[in-house]
C-alpha positions as CSV (number, residue, x, y, z in Angstrom):
1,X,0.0,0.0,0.0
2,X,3.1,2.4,0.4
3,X,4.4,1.3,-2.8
4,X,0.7,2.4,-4.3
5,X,0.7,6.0,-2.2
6,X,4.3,6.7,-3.4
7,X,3.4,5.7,-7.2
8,X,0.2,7.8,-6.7
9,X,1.7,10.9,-5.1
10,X,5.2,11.2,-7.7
11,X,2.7,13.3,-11.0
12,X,6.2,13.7,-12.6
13,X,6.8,9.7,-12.6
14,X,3.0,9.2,-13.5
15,X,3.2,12.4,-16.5
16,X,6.4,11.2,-18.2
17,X,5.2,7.9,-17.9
18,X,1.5,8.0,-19.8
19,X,2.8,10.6,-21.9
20,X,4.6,7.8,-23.8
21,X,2.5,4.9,-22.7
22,X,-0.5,6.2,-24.3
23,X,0.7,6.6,-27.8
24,X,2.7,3.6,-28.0
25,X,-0.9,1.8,-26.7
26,X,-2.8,4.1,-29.8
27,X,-0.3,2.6,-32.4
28,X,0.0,-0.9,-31.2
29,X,-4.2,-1.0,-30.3
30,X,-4.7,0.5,-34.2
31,X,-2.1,-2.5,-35.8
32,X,-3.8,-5.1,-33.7
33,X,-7.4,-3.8,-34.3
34,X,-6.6,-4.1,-37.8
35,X,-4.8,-7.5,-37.4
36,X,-8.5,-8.4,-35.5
37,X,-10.1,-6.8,-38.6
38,X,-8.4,-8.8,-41.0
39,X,-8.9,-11.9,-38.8
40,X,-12.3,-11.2,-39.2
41,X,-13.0,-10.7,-42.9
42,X,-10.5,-13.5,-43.9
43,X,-12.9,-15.8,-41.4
44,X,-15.3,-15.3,-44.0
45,X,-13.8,-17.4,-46.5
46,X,-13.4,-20.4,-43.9
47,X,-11.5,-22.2,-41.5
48,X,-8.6,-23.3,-44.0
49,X,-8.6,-19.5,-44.8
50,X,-7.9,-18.6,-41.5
51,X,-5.5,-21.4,-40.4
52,X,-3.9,-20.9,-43.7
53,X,-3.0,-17.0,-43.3
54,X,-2.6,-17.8,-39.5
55,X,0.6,-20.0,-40.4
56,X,1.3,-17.9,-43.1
57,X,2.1,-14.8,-41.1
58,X,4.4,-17.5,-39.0
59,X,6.9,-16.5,-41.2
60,X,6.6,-13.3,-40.9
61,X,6.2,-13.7,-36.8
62,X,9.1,-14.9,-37.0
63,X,10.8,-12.4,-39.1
64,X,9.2,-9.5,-36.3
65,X,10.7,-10.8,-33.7
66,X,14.2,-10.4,-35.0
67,X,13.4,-6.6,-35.5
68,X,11.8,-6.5,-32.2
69,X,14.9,-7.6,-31.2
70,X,16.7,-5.3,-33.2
71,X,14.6,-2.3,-32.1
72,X,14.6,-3.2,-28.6
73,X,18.4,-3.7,-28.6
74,X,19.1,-0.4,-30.4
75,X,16.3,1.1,-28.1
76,X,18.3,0.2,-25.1
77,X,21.6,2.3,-26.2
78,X,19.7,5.1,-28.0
79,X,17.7,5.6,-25.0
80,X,20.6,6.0,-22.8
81,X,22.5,8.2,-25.6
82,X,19.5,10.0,-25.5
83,X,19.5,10.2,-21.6
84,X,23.2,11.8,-22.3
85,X,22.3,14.1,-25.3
86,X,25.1,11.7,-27.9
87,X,23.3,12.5,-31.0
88,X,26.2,11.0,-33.1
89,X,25.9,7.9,-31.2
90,X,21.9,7.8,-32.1
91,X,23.1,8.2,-35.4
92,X,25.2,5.0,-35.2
93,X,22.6,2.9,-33.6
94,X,19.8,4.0,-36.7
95,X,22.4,2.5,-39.6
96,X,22.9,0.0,-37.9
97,X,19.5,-1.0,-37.2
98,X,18.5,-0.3,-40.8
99,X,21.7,-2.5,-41.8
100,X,20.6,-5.5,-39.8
101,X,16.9,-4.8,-40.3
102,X,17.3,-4.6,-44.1
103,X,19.1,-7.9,-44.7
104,X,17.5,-9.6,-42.2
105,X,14.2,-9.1,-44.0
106,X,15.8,-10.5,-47.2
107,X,16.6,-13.9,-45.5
108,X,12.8,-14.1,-44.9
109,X,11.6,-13.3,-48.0
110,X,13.5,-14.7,-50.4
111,X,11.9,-18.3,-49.9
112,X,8.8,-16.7,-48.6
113,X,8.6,-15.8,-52.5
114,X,10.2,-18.6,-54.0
115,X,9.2,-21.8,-52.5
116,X,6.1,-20.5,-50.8
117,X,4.6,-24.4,-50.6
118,X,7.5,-25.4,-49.2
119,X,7.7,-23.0,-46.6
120,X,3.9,-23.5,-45.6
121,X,4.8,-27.4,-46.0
122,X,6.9,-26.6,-42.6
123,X,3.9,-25.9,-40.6
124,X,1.5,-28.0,-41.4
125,X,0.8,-31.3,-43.8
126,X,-3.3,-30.2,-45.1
127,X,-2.5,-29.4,-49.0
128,X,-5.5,-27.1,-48.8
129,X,-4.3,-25.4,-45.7
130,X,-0.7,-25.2,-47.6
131,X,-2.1,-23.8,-51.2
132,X,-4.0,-20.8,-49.6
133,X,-1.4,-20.4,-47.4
134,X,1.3,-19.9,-50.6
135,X,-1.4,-17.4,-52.3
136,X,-0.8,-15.4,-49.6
137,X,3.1,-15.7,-48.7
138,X,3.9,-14.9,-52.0
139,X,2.8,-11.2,-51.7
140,X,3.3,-10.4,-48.3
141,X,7.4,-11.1,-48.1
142,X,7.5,-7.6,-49.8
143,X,6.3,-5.6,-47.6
144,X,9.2,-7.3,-44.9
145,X,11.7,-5.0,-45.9
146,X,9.8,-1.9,-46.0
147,X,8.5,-3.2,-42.1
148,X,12.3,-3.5,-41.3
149,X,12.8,0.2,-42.1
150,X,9.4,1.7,-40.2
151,X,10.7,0.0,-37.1
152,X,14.2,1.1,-37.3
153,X,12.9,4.4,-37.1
154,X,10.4,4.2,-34.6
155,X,12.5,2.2,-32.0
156,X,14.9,5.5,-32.0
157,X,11.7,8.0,-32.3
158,X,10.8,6.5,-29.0
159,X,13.7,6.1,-27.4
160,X,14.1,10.1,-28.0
161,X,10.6,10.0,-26.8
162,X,8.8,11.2,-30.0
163,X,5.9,8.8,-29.6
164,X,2.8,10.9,-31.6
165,X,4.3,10.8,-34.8
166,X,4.1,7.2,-35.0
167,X,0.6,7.3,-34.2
168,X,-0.5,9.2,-37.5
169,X,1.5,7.2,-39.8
170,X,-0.4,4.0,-37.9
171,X,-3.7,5.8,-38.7
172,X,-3.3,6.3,-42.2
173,X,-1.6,2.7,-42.6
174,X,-4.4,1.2,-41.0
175,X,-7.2,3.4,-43.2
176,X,-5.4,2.2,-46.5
177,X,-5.2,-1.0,-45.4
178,X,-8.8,-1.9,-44.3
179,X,-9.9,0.0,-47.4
180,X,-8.5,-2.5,-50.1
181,X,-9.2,-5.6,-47.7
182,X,-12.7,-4.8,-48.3
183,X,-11.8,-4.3,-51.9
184,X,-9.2,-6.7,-52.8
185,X,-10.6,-10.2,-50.7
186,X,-14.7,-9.9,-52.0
187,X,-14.1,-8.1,-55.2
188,X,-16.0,-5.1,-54.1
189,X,-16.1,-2.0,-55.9
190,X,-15.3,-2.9,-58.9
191,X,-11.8,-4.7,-57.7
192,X,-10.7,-8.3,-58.9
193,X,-11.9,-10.8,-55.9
194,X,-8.8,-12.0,-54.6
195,X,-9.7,-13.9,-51.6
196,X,-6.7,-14.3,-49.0
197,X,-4.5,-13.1,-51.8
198,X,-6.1,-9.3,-51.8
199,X,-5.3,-9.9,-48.0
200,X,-2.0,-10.0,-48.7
201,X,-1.9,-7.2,-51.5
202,X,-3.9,-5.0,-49.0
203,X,-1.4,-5.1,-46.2
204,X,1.9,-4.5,-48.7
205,X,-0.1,-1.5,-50.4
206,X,-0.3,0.2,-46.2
207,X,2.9,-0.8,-46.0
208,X,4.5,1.0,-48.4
209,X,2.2,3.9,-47.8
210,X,3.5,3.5,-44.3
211,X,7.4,3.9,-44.6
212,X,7.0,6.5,-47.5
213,X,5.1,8.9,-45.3
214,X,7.0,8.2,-42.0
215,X,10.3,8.8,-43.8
216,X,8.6,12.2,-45.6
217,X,7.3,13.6,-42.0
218,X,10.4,12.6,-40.2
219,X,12.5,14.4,-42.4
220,X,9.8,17.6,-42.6
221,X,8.7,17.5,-38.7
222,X,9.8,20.9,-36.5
223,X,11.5,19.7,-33.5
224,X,12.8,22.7,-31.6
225,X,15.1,24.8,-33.7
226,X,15.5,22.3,-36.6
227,X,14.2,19.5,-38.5
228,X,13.2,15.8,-36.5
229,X,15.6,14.3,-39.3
230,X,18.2,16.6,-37.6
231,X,18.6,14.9,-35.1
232,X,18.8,11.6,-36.4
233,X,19.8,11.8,-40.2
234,X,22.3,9.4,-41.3
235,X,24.6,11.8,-43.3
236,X,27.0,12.9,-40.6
237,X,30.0,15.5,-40.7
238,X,33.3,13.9,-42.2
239,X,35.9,15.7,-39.8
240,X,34.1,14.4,-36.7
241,X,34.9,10.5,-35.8
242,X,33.7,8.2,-37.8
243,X,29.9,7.5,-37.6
244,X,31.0,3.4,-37.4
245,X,33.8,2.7,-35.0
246,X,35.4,0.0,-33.2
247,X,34.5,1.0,-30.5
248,X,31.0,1.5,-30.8
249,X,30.4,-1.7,-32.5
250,X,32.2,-3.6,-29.8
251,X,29.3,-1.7,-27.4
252,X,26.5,-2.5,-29.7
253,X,27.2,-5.9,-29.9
254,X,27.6,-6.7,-26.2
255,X,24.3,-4.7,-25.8
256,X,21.9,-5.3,-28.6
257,X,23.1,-8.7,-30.4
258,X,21.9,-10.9,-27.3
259,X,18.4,-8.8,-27.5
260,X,18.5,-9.8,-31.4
261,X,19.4,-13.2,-30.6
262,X,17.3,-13.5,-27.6
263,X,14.0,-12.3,-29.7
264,X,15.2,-14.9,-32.8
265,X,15.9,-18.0,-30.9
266,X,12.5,-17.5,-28.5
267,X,10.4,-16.8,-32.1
268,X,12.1,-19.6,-33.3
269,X,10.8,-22.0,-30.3
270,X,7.2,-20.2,-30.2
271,X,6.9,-21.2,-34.0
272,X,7.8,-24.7,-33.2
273,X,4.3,-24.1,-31.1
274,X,2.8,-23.5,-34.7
275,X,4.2,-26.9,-35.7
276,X,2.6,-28.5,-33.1
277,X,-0.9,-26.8,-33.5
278,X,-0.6,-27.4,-37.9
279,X,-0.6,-30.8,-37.1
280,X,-3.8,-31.0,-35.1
281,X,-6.3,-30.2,-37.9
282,X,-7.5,-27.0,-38.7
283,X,-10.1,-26.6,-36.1
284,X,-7.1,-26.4,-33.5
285,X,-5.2,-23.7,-35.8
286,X,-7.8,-21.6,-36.5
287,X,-8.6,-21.6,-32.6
288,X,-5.1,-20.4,-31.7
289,X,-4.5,-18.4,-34.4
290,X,-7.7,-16.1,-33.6
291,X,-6.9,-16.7,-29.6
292,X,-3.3,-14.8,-30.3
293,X,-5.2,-11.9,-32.1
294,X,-7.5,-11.2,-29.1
295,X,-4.2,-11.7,-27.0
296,X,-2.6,-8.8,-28.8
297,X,-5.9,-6.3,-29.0
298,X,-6.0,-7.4,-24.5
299,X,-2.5,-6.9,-24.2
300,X,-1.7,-3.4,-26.1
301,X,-2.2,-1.4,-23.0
302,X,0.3,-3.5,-20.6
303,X,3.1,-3.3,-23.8
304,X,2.5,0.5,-24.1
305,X,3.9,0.3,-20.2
306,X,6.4,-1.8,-21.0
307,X,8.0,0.3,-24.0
308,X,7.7,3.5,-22.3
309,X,9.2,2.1,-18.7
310,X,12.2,0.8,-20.7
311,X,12.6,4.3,-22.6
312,X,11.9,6.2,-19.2
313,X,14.3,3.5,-17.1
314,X,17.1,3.5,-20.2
315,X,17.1,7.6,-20.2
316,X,17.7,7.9,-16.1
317,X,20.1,5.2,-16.1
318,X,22.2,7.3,-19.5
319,X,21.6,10.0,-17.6
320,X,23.7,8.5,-14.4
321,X,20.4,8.6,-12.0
322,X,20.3,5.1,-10.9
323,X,18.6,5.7,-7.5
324,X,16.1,7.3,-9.3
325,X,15.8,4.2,-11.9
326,X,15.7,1.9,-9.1
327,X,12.8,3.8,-7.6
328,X,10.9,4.3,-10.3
329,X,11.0,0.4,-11.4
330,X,10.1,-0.7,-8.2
331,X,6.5,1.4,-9.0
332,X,6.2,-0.5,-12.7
333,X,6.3,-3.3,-11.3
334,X,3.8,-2.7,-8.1
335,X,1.6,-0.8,-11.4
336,X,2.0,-3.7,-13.5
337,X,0.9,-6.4,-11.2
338,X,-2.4,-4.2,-9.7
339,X,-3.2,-3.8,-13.9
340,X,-2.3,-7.0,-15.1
341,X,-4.9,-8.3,-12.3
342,X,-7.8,-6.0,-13.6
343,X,-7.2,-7.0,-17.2
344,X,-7.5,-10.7,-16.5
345,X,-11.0,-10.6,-14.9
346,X,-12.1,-7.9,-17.9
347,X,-10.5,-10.4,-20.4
348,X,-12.0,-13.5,-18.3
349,X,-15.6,-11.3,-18.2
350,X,-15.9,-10.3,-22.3
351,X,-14.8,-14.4,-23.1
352,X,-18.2,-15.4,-24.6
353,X,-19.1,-12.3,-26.5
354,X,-15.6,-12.2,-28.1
355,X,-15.6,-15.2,-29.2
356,X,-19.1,-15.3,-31.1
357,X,-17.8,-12.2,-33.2
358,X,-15.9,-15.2,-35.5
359,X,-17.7,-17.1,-38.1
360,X,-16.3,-20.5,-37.2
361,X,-18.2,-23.7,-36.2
362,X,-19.3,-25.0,-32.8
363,X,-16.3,-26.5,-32.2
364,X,-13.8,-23.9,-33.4
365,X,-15.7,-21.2,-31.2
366,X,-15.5,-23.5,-27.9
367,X,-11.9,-24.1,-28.3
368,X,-11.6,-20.2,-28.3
369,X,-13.6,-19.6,-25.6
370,X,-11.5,-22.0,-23.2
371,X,-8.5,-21.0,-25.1
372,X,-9.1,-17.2,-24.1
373,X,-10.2,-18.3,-20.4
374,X,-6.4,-19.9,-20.1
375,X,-4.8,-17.0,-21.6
376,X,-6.9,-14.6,-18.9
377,X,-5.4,-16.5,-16.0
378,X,-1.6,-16.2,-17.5
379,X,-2.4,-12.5,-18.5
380,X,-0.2,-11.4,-14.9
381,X,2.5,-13.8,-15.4
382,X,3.4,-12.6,-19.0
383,X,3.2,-9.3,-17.9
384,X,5.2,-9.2,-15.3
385,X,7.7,-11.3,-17.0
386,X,7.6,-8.7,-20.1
387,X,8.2,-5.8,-17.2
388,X,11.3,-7.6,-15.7
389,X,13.0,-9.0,-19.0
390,X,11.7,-6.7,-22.0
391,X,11.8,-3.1,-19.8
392,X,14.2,-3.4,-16.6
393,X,16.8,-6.0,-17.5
394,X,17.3,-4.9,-20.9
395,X,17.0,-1.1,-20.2
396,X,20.6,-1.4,-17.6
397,X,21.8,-3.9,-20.6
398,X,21.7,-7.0,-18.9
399,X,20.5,-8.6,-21.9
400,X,22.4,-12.0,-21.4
401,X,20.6,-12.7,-18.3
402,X,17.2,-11.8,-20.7
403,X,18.8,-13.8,-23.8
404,X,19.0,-17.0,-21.3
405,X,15.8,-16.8,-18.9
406,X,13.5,-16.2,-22.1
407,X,15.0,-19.0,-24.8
408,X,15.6,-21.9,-22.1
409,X,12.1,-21.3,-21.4
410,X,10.6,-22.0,-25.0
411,X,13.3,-24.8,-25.7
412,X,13.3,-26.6,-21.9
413,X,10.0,-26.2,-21.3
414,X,7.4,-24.9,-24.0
415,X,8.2,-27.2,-27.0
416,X,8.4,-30.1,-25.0
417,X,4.9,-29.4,-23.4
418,X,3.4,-28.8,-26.3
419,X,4.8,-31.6,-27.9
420,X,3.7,-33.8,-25.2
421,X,0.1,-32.7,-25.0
422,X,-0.4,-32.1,-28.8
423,X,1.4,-34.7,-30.2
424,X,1.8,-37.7,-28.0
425,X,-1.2,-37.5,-25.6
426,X,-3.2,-35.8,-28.7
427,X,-5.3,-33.3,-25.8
428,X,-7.0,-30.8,-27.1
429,X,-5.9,-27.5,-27.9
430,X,-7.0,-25.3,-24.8
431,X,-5.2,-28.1,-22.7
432,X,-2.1,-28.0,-25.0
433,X,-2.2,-24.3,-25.0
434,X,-2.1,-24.4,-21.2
435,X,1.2,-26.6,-20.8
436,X,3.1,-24.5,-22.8
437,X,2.0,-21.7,-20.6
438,X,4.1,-23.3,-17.8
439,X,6.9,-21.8,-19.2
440,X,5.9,-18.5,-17.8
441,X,6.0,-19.5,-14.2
442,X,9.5,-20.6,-14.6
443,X,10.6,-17.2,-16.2
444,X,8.8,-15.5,-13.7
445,X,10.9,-16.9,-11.0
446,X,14.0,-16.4,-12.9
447,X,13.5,-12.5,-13.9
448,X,12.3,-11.8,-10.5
449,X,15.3,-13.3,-8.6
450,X,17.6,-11.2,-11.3
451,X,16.0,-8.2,-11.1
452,X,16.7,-8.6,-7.2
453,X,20.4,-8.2,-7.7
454,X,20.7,-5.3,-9.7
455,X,22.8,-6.5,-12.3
456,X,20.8,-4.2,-14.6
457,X,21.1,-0.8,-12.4
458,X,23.9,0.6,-14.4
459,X,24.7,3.4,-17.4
460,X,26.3,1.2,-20.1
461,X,26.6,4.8,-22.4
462,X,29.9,5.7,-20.6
């Protein structure tokens, strides 16, 4: 209760903090509403519709995670540069972000484009399942690269905490893209019928519209007495140090290529999940497939605090304020708990009338309904564990200690579960879905126990 009268009583802590929670919540609720959206429209076409784009985007999940990783490891050094005012350094982190970004998307979408059935074929063994599934790979590896560059720059936007811009671009992706879904996959006004291929073509066309306008605004915005692009444009001033040293790539790698790693390796493991679930019919896939897109519409808010307590923690820490980073974690994570407990009962309470907004069968709808009533009693679990690993550890840089609680997780626990209940006992999905979920209370312990010895309460930007 002190904790909660401390939290309640510091306006600066709660101002700085909701000033960048709430837009990061606006963009991520928009993506997922429209990710909800799309789950929706493609539902329309079918179960095999559904499980096939659902394993589809696999790939692409995948793909994410790696520039999650990429912007969450850059965000942890530009946040701290930030906290110290080292533009050049910012500078540094951007290219290198792009570079990595970039290539990495490449690696994902070459086969994505070339052997799309063979790539579904990894998932799951239903030909139908496999053939809608390449209609719609086939398209969507385009828009990777153009994802890896929109997050290169909003990991550093936020890190400088300039969080609204991303919001607009969001808005206007989202418009485009909902637009020529309901154009491109029914064939409406006067546009070829498509099906789960105008999906596909619908998302690249935001996309593009995305990265074009965030890269025209950026470089247009007012930010104080110059441009935004300023501040963070990658031509740099040849008689100043190089804009990639030794030095600083030595730093980057000890900081960010365990985050990249850590987010690769643990997408890696959940998609071995995805194995699992391809191979227990389509009813099973479909169910998870739209259980993970009401996770990510439930969970926005609770990621919003996680992003912007990283940002916040990573700019006091920069800054040299540690006792004021240690105090001001120890409120996320009394906050996080007491909000994490209210969204599980809402999530637990809106189950039924969730669920019946999918056009699925009987069966399909009460595998989701039990599927969403496990993930309601996980929600404060995963969000502490996101609080501890994705926002504290990884803000002071211990990203090792991060890179080995999250991935011997998935690979010593999660696979085998789900392996064990979806394979070999053959249970069904909401029981499967629930084993893996174990995983969680072992990372819980973990994080907790290293966030206890303050391995991650120092300024890495000396």
């Amino acid at each position: 209760m002190n904790r909660i009268k401390i939290i309640l009583q510091d306006k600066e802590f709660l101002k700085k903090t909701f000033s960048i929670t709430i837009p990061i919540v606006l963009q991520n609720l928009l993506n997922n509403i429209v990710n909800l959206v799309d789950t929706l429209m493609i539902g329309k076409l079918g179960e095999t519709s559904i499980a096939a784009v659902g394993l589809a985007n696999k790939l692409f999940f995948v793909f994410s995670l790696l520039m999650f990783g990429v912007s969450s490891g850059s965000g942890v050094l530009s946040s701290q540069y930030w906290g110290k005012r080292e533009l050049l350094n910012i500078k540094r982190v951007l290219r290198v972000s792009l570079l990595i970004g970039v290539c990495g998307s490449m690696i994902f979408a070459i086969p994505g484009f070339f052997v799309p059935e063979f790539v579904m074929g990894i998932f799951t063994p239903l030909r139908g399942t496999i053939q809608e599934g390449a209609k719609y790979l086939v398209i969507i590896v385009f828009s990777y690269p153009l994802t890896a560059v929109t997050l290169s720059y909003v990991s550093v936007l936020r890190s400088m905490n300039y969080v609204k811009l991303p919001v607009f671009i969001t808005s206007i992706s989202i418009l485009v893209n909902v637009f020529f879904n309901y154009c491109l996959i029914y064939g409406n006004l006067g546009f070829p019928n498509m099906g789960v291929a105008g999906a596909a073509l619908a998302t690249l066309i935001a996309r593009i519209v995305e990265s074009t306008t965030l890269l025209i605004l950026i470089y247009s915005h007012k930010a104080g007495d110059g441009k935004l692009g300023d501040f963070i444009h990658l031509k740099y001033d040849k008689t100043k140090e190089h804009l990639l040293n030794k030095n600083f790539i030595y730093k980057y790698i000890n900081t960010a290529l365990p985050v990249i790693i850590n987010e690769f390796m643990w997408g890696f493991g959940v998609t071995m999940y995805s194995l699992v679930y391809g191979r227990m019919g389509d009813a099973a896939t479909a169910a998870i497939t739209i259980t993970n897109t009401v996770e990510q519409v439930a969970l926005v808010f609770f990621f919003g605090i996680c992003n912007a307590s990283a940002v916040l923690l990573g700019n006091e820490l920069g800054a040299n304020e540690l006792d004021k980073a240690e105090e001001h974690a120890k409120n996320y994570v009394v906050m996080m708990f007491i909000l994490s407990i209210i969204g599980a009962i809402a999530v637990f309470a809106v189950r039924n009338p969730v669920a019946a907004l999918f056009d699925v069968s009987d069966e399909v709808l009460e595998y989701v309904k039990l599927c969403i009533t496990v993930f309601a009693l996980y929600i404060p679990v995963r969000m502490l564990n996101s609080l501890f690993i994705v926002a504290i550890l990884r803000s002071g840089g211990d990203t090792k200690a991060a890179l080995f609680l999250d991935v011997s997780s998935v690979y010593l626990i999660g696979i085998p579960m789900a392996v064990i209940g979806g394979l070999v006992l053959k249970l069904p999905i909401y029981v499967v879905y629930a084993m893996v979920m174990i995983e969680e209370i072992y990372k819980l312990i973990g994080s907790y126990i290293r966030y206890r010895k303050k391995k991650w309460l120092k300024n890495i930007a000396i």
